[in-house]
N, C-alpha and C positions, 0 to 999 in steps of 0.2 A: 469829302469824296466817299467815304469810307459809307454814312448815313445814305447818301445815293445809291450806293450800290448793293446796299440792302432793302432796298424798299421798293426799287424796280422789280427785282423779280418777284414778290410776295404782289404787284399791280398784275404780272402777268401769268402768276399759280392759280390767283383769282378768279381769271377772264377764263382760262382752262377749265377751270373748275366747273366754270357757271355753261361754260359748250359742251361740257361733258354732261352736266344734269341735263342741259337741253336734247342732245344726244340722245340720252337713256329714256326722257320721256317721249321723244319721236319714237324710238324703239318699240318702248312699251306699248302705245297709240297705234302702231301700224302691226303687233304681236296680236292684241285684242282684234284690231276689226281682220284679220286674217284668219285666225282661228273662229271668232264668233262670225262670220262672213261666211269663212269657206266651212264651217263647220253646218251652218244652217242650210247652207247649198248641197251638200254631201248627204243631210237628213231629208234632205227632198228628195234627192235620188237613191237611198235606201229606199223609203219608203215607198216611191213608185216601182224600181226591180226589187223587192225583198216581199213587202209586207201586202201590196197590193194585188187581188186575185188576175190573173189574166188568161182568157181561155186559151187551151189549144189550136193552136192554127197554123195548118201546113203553109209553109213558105218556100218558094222556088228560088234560090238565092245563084243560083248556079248555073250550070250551061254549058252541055255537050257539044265541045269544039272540035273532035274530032274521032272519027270510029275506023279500026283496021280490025277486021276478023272481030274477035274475040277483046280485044284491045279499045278502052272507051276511054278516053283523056276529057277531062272535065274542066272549065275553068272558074275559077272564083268570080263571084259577081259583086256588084254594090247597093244592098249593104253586104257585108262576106257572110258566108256559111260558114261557121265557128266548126260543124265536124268533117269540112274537105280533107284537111291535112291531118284528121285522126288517122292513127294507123290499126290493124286489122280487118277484118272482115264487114261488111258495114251492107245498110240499104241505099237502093237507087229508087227514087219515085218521081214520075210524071205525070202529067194529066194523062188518065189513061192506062198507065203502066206501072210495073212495080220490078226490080234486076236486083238482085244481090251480087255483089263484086267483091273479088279479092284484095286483100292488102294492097297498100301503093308498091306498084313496080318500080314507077318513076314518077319524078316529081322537081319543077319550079316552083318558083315564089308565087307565081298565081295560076298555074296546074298541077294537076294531078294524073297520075294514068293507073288504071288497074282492070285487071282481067271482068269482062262478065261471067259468073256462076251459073247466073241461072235468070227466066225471063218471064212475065209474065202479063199479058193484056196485049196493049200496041207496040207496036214495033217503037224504039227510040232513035232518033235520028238527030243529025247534026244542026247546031242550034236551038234542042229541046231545051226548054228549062227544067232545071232538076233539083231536088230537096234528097241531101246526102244522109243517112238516119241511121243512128247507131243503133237502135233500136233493133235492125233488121228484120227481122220481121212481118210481112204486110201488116195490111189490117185485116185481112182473113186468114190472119195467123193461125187458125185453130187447122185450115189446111194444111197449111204451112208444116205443120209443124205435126200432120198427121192423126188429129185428136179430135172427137168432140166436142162440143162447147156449146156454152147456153148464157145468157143473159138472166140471171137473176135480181129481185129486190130486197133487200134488208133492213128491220125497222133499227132509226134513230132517234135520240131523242128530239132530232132539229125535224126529223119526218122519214121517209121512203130514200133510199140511193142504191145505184146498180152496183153491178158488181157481175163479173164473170169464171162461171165453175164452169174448169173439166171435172167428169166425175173421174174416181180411182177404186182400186181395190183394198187402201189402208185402211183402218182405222184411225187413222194419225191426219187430220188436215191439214194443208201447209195454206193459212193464210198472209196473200202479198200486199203490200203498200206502196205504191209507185210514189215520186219525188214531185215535188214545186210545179205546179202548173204544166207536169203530165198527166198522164194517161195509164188504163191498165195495160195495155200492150207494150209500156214498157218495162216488165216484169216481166215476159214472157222467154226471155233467155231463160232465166233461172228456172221459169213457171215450167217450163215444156223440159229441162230436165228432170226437174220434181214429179210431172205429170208422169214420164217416163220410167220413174221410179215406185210408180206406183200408189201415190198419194191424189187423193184428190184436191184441187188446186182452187184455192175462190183467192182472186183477183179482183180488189173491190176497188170503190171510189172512197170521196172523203169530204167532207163541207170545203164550200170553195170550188171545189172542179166546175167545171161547165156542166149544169144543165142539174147541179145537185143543192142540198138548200145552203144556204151561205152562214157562215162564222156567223153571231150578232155583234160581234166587233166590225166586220167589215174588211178585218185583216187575216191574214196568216198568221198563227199562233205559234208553230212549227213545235206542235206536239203540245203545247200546255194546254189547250181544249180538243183539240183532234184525237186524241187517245178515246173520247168516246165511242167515236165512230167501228174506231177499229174493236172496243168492246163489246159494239152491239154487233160486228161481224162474227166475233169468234163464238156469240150465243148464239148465232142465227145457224155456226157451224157445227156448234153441240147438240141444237132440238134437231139437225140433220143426222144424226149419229155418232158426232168428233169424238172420240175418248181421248185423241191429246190433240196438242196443235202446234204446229213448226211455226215461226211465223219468219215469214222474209222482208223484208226493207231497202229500198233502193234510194240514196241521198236523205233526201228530206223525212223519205218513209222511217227512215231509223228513227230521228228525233219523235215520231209517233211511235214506235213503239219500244222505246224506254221508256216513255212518260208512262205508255198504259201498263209497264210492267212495274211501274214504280205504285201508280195510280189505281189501279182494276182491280178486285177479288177472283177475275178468272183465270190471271195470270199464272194461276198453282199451276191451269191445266196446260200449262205452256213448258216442254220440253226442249227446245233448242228453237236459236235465233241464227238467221243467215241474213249478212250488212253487204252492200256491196255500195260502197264509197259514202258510206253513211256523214252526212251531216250533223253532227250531236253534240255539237257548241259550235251556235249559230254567233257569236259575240268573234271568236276567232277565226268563223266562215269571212266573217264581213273583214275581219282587219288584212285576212288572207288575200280577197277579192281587192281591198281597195288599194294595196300597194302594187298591183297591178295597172291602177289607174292615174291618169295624169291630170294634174290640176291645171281649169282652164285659164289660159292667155300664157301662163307661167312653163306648161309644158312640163313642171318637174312630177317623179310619183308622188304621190298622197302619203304622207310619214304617221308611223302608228298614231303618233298625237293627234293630229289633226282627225283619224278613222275614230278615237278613243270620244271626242270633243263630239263627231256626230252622231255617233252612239251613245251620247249622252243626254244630246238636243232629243235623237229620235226615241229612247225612253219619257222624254219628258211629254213628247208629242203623241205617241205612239201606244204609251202604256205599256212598256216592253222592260218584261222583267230579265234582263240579261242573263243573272244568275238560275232563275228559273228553267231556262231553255239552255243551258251547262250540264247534260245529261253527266257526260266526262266526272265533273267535282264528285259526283256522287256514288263514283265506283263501286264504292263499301256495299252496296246495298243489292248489288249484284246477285242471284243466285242460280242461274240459268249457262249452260253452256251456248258459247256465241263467236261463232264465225265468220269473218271479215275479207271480202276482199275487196282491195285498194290497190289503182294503178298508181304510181309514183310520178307521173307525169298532170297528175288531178289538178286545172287551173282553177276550177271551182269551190272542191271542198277539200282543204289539208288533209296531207295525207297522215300530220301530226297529231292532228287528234283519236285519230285510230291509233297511232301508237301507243299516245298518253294512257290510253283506254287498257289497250294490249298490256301497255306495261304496269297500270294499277292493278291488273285481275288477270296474273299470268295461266290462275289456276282455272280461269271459265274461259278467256279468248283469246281465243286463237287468227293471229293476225297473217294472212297470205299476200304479198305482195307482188304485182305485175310490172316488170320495168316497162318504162315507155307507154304506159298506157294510162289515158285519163279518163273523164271524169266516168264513172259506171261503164269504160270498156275494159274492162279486163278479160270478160268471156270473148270480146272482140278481138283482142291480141292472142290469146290462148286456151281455147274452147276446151282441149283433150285436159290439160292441167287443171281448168274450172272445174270440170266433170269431177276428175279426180278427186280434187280435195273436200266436194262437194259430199261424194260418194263417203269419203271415209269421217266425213264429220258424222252424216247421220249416220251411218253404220255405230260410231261411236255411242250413240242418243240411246 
């Protein structure tokens, strides 16, 4: 009896055993094609929203449901306009027309309501469709905003690209760099205070944009070859006169120009930098963006592994040197004063890596933060406070 009852259970520690290796290699087998599966799925969808050029193009995503006075309630369409439910100050655009409106008054899940400012072209009526623009600004911003302006060209080494100067009365340029598959006019908050202050403003483009000559990669570098551009802008701004030069950056623009400050010999003549939601570790942009996103059938967020694993795929595919576009790592190297503004509320680029930044180089930047306000709105939440700290950075320079 005794022999029976020791030999039963060592038959059935066995059989555990052997379900349990089975187990772990089902595990294993289903860990691999999930990660190499969803990892390859996720490096094709980088690569199409990240690394691939896409022009500019106005999109009506939305639709005037309802006008009382002064009172315009707008509602969300399909696919949605990502800046309906921005808060601050913002643009209204239709075929036809152009409205800058106030803050949201009021607001559901799929409206919004906020005052009109100001009106310009046709009339807007109920059932327009409408493209919501944080931008604000038209496109004859240079009105807008009370200014001159001109359309200039600057030689590169890829060929010819535009670029847009107000002239000023400084010696000091403030050369802008708009973000990822915009435009100059979205620089033109900052540009039209700077303009305002007296500097003359060039507003340029960069390889990649619509209608300018293209990366020979065929991708977005996000600064590791675009720093050139912006070098042959800041010569094109010294045979013009520049005895120094401000340079400003908006998201992606940053990652251009730390690389050209790390990069360029004309960077000496560079006195102070203005970031406003600056992109400049594109590897934490992307892990920041994809836990945001949900993996399909499965419905759950995307876990940093799985963002780590497509970022791995899309280096190998892509040629994409992670570290390289880590402007952040390289603090040390810093020697220019650099002012940062970041809404807190930023779904696209962390608001952490400005701080990382902030907090490696306490002694050159200076981090300003806007509660509630996302990605490149901060002068949209808070204009008089933008101005402000605007003013007393360069007064600082």
């Amino acid at each position: 009896m005794s022999r029976r009852n020791t030999e039963v259970p060592r038959v059935g520690v066995k059989k555990r055993h052997r379900w349990l290796r089975v187990l772990l290699w089902v595990l294993v087998v289903l860990g691999l094609v999930f990660y190499a599966g969803g990892g390859w799925y996720f490096a094709d969808q980088l690569r199409a929203d990240a690394f691939e050029p896409r022009p500019f193009e106005r999109e009506y995503r939305a639709t005037i449901s309802s006008i009382d006075g002064d009172m315009v309630s707008i509602a969300q369409g399909d696919p949605a306009d990502a800046a309906l439910s921005d808060p601050g100050v913002m643009g209204l655009v239709w075929d036809g027309g152009y409205a800058t409106v106030s803050d949201i008054v009021d607001q559901t899940d799929t409206e919004v309501t906020r005052m009109i400012t100001s009106i310009e072209g046709d009339p807007v009526v109920v059932g327009t469709p409408v493209d919501v623009d944080s931008w604000y600004y038209p496109d004859d911003f240079a009105s807008a905003l009370g200014v001159e302006a001109e359309e200039i060209i600057f030689q590169t080494t890829l060929g010819d690209m535009d670029a847009v100067f107000i002239p000023g009365t400084s010696n000091t340029w403030a050369v802008l760099v708009h973000g990822k598959d915009a435009i100059p006019r979205e620089t033109m908050r900052l540009g039209g205070l700077l303009a305002e202050a007296g500097y003359p403003v060039l507003a340029i483009t960069h390889r990649n944009d619509q209608g300018q000559p293209a990366d020979p990669s065929g991708f977005h570098q996000y600064g590791a070859s675009e720093w050139e551009d912006l070098e042959a802008a800041v010569r094109y701004a010294q045979n013009q006169g520049a005895e120094q030069i401000v340079l400003g950056g908006l998201s992606t623009g940053g990652a251009l120009i730390l690389s050209f400050l790390e990069n360029s010999d004309e960077a000496a003549q560079v006195s102070g930098v203005v970031f406003d939601s600056p992109n400049i570790n594109f590897g934490a942009t992307v892990t920041h963006v994809a836990a945001r996103r949900k993996i399909p059938l499965i419905g759950l967020p995307v876990p940093s592994s799985l963002a780590w694993v497509a970022k791995t795929i899309g280096s190998w595919r892509l040629g994409v040197d992670w570290q390289e576009i880590d402007y952040v790592s390289r603090a040390d190297q810093l020697d220019i004063p650099i002012l940062i503004f970041h809404g807190t509320e930023d779904q696209s680029v962390p608001i952490e890596t400005s701080r990382d930044l902030a907090e490696a180089r306490p002694d050159l930047v200076t981090l300003v933060e806007f509660e509630g306000a996302e990605h490149v709105g901060s002068w949209n939440v808070d204009q008089e406070r933008y101005e402000e700290e605007l003013q007393l950075f360069l007064k600082g320079l």
